[in-house]
BADREN-877992 format. One record per residue: residue in three letters; x, y, z of N, C-alpha, C, O in turn. Coordinates in steps of 0.1 Angstrom, whole numbers, plus 5000, padded with zeros to 4 digits. Layout:
ALAXYZXYZXYZXYZ...
***
This chain:
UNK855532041142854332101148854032241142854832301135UNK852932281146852832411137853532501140854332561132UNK853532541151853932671159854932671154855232781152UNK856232571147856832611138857132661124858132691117UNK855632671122855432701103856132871100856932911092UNK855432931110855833081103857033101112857033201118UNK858233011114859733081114859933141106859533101095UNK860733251106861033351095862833301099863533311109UNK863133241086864833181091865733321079866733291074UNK865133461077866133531073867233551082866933581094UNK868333551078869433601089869533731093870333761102UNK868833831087868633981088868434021104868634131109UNK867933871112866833941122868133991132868234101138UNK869133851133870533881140871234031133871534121141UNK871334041123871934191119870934281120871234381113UNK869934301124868934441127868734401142867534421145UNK869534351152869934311163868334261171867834301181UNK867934161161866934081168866933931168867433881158UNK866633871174865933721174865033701175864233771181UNK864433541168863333461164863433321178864033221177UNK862633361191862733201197861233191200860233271201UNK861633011200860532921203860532901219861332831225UNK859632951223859432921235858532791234857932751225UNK858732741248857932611252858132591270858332671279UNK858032481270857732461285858332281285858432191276UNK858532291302858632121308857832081313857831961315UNK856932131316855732071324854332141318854432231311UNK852832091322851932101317851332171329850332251328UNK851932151343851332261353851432391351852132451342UNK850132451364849832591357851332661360851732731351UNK852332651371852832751374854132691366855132741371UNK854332601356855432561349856132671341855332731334UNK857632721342857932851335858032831326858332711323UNK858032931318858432941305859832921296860133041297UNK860532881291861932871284861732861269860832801263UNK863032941263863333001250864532901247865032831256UNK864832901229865932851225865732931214864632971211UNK866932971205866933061193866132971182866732861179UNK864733001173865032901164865832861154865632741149UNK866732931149868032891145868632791144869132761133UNK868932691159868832601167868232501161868832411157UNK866732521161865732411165865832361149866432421139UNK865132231149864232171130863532161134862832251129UNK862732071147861632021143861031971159861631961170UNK859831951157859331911171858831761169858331751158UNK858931651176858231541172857431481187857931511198UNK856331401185855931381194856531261197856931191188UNK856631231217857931151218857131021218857730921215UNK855431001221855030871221855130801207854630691207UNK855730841195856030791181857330771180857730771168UNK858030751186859530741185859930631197859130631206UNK861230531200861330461204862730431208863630381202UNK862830491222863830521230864930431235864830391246UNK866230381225867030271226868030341237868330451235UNK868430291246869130321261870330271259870530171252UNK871530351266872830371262873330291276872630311286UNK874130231276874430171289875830251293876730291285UNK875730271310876730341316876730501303877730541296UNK875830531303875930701299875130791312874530751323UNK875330891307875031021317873331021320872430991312UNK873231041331871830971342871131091329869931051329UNK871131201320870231291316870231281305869331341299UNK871031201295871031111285870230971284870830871288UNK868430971278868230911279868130791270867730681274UNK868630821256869230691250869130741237869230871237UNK868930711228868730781211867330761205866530691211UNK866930801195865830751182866230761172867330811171UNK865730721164866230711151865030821142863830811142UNK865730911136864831031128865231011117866531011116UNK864531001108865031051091866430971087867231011079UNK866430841096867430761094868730841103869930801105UNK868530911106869730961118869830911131868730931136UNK870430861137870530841153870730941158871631021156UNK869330971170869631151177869831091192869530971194UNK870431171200870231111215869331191220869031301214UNK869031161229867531201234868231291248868531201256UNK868631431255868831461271867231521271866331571263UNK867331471288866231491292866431641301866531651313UNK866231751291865731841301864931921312865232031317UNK863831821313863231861328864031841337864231921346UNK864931711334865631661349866731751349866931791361UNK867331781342868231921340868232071352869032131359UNK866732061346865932171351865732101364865732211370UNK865532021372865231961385863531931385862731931394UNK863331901373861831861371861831721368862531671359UNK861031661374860731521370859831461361858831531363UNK859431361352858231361349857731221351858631151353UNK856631161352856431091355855830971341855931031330UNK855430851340855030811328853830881318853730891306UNK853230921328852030971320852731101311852531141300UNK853431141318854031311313854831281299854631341289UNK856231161303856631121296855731101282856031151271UNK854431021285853731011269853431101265853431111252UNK852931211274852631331264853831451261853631571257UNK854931411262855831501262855731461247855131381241UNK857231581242857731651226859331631228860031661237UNK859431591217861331591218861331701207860731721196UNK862231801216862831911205864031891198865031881205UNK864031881186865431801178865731951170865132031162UNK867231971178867932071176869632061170870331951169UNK870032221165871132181160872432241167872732351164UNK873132181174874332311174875832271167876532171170UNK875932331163877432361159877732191144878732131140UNK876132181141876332061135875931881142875831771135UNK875731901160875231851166873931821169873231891177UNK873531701162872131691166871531621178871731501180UNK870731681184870131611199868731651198868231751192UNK868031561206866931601209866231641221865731541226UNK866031771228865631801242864131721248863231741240UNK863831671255862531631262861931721263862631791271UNK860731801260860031921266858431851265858031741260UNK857731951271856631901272855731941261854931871254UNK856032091262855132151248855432231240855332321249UNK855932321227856332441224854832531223853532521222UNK855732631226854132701232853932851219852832901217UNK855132881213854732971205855933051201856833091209UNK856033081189857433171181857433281185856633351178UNK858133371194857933541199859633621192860933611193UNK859033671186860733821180860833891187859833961188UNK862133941195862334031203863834071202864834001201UNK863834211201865434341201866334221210865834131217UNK867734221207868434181218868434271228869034231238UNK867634451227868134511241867034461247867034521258UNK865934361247865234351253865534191262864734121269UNK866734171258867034061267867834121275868534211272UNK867734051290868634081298869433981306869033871305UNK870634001313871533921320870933881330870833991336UNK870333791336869933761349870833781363870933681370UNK871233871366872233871374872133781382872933701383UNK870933781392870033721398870533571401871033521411UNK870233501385870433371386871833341383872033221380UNK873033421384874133401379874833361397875533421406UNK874333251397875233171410876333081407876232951408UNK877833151403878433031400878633001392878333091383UNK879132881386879432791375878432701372878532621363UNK877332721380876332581380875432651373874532581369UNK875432771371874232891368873632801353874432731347UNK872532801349871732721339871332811332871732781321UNK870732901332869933031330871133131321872333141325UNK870733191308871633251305871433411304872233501305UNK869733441299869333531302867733541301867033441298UNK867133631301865533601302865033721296865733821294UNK863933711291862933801286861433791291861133711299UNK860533891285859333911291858333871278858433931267UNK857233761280856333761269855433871271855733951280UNK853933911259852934031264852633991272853534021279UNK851833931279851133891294852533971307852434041317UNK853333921301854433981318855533851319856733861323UNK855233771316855333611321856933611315857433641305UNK857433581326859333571329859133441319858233351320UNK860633451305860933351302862433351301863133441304UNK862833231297864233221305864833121292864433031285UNK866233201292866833131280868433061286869433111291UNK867932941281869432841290870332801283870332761271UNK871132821289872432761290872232681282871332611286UNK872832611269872432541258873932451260874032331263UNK874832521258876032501259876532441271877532361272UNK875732491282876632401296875832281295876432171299UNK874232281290873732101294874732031285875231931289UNK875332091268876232001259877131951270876931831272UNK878032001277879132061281878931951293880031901295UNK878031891303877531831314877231691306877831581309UNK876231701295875831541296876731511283876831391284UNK877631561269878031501262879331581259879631631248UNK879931591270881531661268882531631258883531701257UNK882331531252883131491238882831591227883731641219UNK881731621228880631701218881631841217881831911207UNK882031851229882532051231883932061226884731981222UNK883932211230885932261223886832131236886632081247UNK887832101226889032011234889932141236890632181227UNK889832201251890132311252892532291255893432371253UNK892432151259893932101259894832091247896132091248UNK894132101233894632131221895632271220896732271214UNK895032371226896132491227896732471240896032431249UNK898132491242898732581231899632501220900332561211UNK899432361222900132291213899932321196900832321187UNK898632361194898532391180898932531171898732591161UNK899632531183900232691185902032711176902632791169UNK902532551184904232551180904732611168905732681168UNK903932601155904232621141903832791139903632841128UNK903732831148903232971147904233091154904833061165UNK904333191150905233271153904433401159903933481151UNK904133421171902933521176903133661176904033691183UNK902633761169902833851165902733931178901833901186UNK903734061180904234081191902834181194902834231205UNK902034191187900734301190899834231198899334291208UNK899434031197898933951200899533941214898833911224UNK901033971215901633901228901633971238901733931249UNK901434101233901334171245900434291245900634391251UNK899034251237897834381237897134211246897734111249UNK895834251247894634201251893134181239892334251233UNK893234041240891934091230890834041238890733951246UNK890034131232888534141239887334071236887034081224UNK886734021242885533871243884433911245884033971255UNK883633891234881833981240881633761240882133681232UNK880833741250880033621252879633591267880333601277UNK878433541267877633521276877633411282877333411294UNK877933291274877833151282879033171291880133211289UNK878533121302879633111315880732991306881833001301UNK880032891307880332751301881532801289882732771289UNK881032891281882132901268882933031273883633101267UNK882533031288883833171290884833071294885833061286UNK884733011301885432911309886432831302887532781306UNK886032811291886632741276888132841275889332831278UNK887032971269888133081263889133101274890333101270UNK888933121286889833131296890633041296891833071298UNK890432921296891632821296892632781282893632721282UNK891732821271892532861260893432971259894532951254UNK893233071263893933191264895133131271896233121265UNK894933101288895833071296896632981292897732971297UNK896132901283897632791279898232841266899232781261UNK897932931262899133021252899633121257900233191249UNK899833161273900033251283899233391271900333431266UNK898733431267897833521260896833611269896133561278UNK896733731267896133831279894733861269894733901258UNK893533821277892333831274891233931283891433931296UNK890234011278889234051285887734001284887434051273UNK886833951287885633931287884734041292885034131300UNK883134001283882734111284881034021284880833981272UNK880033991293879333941294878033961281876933901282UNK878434051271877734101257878334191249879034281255UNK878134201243878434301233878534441235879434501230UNK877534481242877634661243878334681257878434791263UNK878634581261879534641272880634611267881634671272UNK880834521256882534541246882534641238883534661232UNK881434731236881634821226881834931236882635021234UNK880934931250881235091255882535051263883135151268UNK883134941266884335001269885435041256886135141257UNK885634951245886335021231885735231232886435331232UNK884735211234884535381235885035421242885735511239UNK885035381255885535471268887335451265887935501275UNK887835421260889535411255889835521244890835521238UNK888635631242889235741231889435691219888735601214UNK890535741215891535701201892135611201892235551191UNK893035541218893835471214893035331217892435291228UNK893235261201892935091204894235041201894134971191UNK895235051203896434991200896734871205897134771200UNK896234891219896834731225895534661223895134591233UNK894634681210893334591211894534471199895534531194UNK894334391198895034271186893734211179893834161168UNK892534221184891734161181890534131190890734111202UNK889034121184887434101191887333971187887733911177UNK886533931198886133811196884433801201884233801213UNK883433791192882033751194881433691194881433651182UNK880433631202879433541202878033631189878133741184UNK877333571189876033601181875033621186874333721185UNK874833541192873433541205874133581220874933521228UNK873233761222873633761236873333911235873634001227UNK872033911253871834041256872134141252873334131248UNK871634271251871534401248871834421234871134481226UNK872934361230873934351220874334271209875534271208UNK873534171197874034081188875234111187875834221189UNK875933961182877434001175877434101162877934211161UNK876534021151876534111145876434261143876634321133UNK875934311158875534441153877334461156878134501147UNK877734411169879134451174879834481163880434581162UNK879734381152881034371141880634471130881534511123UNK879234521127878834611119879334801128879634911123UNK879234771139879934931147881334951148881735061149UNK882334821147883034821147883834851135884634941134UNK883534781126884134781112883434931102883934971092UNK882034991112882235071105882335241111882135351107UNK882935171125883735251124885435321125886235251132UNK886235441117887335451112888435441126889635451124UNK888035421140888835411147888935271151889935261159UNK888135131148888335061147888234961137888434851140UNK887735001125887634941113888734821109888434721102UNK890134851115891134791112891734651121892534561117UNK891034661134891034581141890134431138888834431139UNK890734321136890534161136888634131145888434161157UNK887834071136886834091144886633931143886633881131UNK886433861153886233741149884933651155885033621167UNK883833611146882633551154882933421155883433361146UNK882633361172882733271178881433231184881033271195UNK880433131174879433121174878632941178879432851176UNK877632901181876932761176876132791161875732691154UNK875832911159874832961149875932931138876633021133UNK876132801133876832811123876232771106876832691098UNK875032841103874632811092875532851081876632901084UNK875132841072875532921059875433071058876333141054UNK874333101062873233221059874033291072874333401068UNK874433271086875133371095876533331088876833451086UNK877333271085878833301079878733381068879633461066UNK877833381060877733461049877433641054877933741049UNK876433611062876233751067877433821074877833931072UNK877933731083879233781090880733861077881533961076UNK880433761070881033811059880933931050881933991046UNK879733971048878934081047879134191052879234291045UNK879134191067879234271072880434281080880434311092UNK881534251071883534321073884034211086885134211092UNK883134121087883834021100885333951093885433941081UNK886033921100887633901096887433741091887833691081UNK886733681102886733511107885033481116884333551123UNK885033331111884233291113884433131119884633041110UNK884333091133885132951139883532891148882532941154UNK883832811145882132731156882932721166884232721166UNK882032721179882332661192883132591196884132601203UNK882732511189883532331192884932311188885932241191UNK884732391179886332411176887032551180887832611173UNK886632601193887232721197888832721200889432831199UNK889432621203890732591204891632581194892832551194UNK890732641181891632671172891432841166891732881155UNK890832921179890733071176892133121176892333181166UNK893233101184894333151185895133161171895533261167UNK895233061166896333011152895033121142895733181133UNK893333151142893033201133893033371134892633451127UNK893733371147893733541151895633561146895933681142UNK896433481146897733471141897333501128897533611124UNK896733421122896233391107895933511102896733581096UNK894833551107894433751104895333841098895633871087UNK895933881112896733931120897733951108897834051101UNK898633781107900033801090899333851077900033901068UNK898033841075897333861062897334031063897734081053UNK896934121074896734241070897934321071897934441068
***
């Protein structure tokens, strides 16, 4: 569709601590809200009445079956119903499957319409405190279009995480992948510190941590991992190592790993991005800019052995 012609896919926008999303919508009513995904994420929009919906038997009620694109089999979740929206046949014909990517994962979201490409600072996203109910929370943070109009950027990671759990980190792998490793006593007994936003992939890291008995801090973004590193003075000794997401309020990873590395009191310290953004163009830039490591999501359960890995090299 058009509204995706003028994506601008430089990776610059994440290191000058901005993002490129496609907003769109689930429904065609007036008071239907608004929702974002990074385009990063996205390929392509297709309309869903051209495509032909093969049904998966005994799969997840929000999995509604696959299509076949460009010779690929995509599965189709349906996010209105996600969202607690229904649609009805007529809606269904005029709806848009958004065919997206994460971590190498291709699916395609049900939406009804994409509504338009908006760039905005990461300080201009914010945490929803608001909607942060729990573990169930959907919502990961929101922004404001020009009009005023609340848009809301979801949880990408918990719908994976809900309708195709195979898809995500096999968080049971640690600490077994651990045996052949000898844990450096800085690792065993400092704390390393977590800028990331998804509840869903905190929940991961926490149970990874916990089965290598490993002492961890989280930090719901970035600049709240950077002002507490500030508020600790000189001494980072018991830091072993950062760990960042890329996408997330106030704060990009990238910018995290560019303040960090360039600065002399923690320049020395293990920075490692833990991302879905796993193109070419963000590992390359991470690289660029003094990041140690670079691990996708899905394979988070093997961050431990690559903070070991660091760690003997310097």
């Amino acid at each position: 569709m058009s509204v995706l012609d003028n994506v601008d896919a430089a990776t610059n926008l994440a290191k000058n601590n901005e993002v490129q999303l496609l907003v769109f919508r689930v429904s065609d009513k007036e008071d239907s809200a608004y929702y974002a995904i990074n385009v990063f994420k996205t390929r392509e929009v297709v309309e869903s009445k051209n495509h032909f919906i093969t049904q998966m038997p005994s799969s997840h009620r929000m999995l509604e079956g696959t299509i076949v694109l460009r010779g690929m089999q995509i599965p189709i979740l349906n996010l209105p119903l996600w969202l607690g929206t229904t649609m009805n046949k007529e809606d269904i014909d005029k709806s848009n499957i958004l065919i997206c990517d994460f971590n190498g994962i291709v699916i395609g979201l049900r939406i009804m319409s994409a509504y338009r490409v908006l760039k905005k600072n990461w300080n201009e996203m914010h945490s929803p405190d608001s909607y942060r109910v729990g573990e169930d929370n959907v919502v990961i943070n929101d922004t404001r279009l020009e009009d005023g109009s609340l848009c809301l950027v979801l949880d990408y990671e918990k719908l994976l995480a809900d309708v195709i759990p195979q898809a995500m980190v096999d968080v049971s792998e640690s600490p077994a992948n651990l045996k052949d490793f000898n844990i450096p006593e800085k690792l065993k007994y400092g704390t390393v510190l977590i800028a990331e936003d998804s509840k869903t992939a905190q929940k991961h890291l926490k149970q990874i941590f916990k089965n290598a008995n490993l002492s961890m801090k989280l930090f719901d973004n970035g600049k709240l991992l950077v002002d507490y590193i500030n508020s600790l003075g000189e001494d980072v000794s018991k830091i072993p190592a950062v760990i960042t997401d890329i996408e997330m309020p106030e704060m990009s990873g990238f910018t995290v790993v560019k303040l960090l590395k360039g600065s002399l009191k923690t320049k020395n310290i293990p920075v490692i991005i833990n991302s879905s953004m796993t193109g070419l163009n963000n590992k390359r830039e991470a690289d660029v800019l003094g990041a140690d490591g670079f691990i996708d999501k899905t394979k988070s359960q093997n961050i431990i052995p690559l903070i070991i890995e660091i760690m003997n090299q310097n």
